[in-house]
N, C-alpha and C positions, 0 to 999 in steps of 0.2 A: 087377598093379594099378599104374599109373604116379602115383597120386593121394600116393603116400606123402611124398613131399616136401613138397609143400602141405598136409598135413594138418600134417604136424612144428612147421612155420614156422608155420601158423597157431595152434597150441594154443601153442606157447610166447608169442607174440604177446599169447594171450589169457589167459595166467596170469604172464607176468612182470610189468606193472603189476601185480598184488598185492602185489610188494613193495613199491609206495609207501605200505603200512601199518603199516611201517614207518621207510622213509623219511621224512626231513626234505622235505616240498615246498616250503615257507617260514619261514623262522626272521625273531626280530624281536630285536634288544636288548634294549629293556624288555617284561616282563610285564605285562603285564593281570591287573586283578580278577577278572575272568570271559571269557569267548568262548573264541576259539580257541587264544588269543597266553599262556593263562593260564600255560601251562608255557613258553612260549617258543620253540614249535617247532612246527608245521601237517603232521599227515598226513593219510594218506586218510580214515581211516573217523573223521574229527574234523566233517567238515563232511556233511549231506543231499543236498545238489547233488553234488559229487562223487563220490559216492558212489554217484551213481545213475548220472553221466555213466559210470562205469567199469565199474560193473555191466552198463547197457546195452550200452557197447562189447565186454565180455566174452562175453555172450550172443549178439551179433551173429556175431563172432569164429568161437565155436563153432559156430552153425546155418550157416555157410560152410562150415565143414571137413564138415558134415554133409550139403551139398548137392553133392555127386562126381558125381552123376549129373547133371545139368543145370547142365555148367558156365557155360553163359553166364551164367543165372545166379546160380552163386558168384562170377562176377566181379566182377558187379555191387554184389553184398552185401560183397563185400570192400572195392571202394570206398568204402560206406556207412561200415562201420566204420570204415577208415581216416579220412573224415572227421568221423566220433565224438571219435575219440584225437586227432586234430589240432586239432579245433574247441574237442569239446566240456569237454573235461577241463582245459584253460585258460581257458578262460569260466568256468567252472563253479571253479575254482580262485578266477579274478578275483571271482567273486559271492560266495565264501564271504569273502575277506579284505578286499573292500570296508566294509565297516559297520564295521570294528576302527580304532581310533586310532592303533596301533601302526603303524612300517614295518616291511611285511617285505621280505625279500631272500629272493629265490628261489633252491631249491635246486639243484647240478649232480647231485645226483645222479638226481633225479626227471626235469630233465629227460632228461638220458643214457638213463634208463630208456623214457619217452616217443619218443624219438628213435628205439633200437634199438628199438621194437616198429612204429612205422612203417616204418621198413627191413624188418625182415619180412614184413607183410602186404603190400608194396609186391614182393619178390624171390616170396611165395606166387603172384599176382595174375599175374606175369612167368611162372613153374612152370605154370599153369594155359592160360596162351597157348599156352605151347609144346605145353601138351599137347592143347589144341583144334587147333593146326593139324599135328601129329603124328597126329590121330583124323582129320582132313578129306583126309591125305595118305594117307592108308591107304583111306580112301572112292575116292578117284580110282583107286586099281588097282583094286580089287574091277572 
């Protein structure tokens, strides 16, 4: 089975944002009475947008790794995800820490985390070409 690579890169992809629930994604100076800022620090599962953004991207993530057989496409759905994790999880970030009075300052670690899981599904997506035209080159001998 040549799919073992992309599957690898892809499930990590779709389990290492988990750790931004622990992760700092935003921190602020002053505390807040109540909302997000109330401890002075923003992770994932603090805010409903988020939380879905990553959920979804997660679930995408995985029904990729789970589509081997019709890679076109997994391609495709890899894309999708990837512009989940790139879009949607900074939006979704922005929506939750908008309404706060507080500033925050954004975390490096969350993003780093965000970044290295793009690179992945971005190197799966590369794995998955090679292996369509690895499978199309094999068709021309036949």
């Amino acid at each position: 089975m040549i799919q073992t690579k992309q599957t690898v890169l892809l499930w990590l992809a779709a389990i290492l944002p988990a750790s931004l629930f622990k992760l700092t994604i935003a921190s602020s100076a002053e505390q807040t009475e109540t909302g997000i800022f109330a401890d002075g620090v923003f992770t994932l599962g603090e805010s409903t947008p988020s939380l879905i953004a990553y959920i979804l991207a997660a679930v995408i993530i995985i029904a990729t790794s789970l589509l081997y057989k019709n890679r076109a496409l997994q391609v495709k759905t890899a894309w999708i995800s990837f512009l989940v994790l790139l879009v949607g999880m900074p939006l979704a970030v922005f929506m939750s820490i908008n309404g706060t009075e507080a500033i925050a300052r954004p975390g490096i670690a969350a993003l780093l985390v965000l970044i290295f899981s793009l690179v992945l599904i971005y190197l799966s997506v590369r794995f998955i070409k090679n292996d369509i035209a690895i499978v199309k080159s094999m068709d021309r001998l036949r």
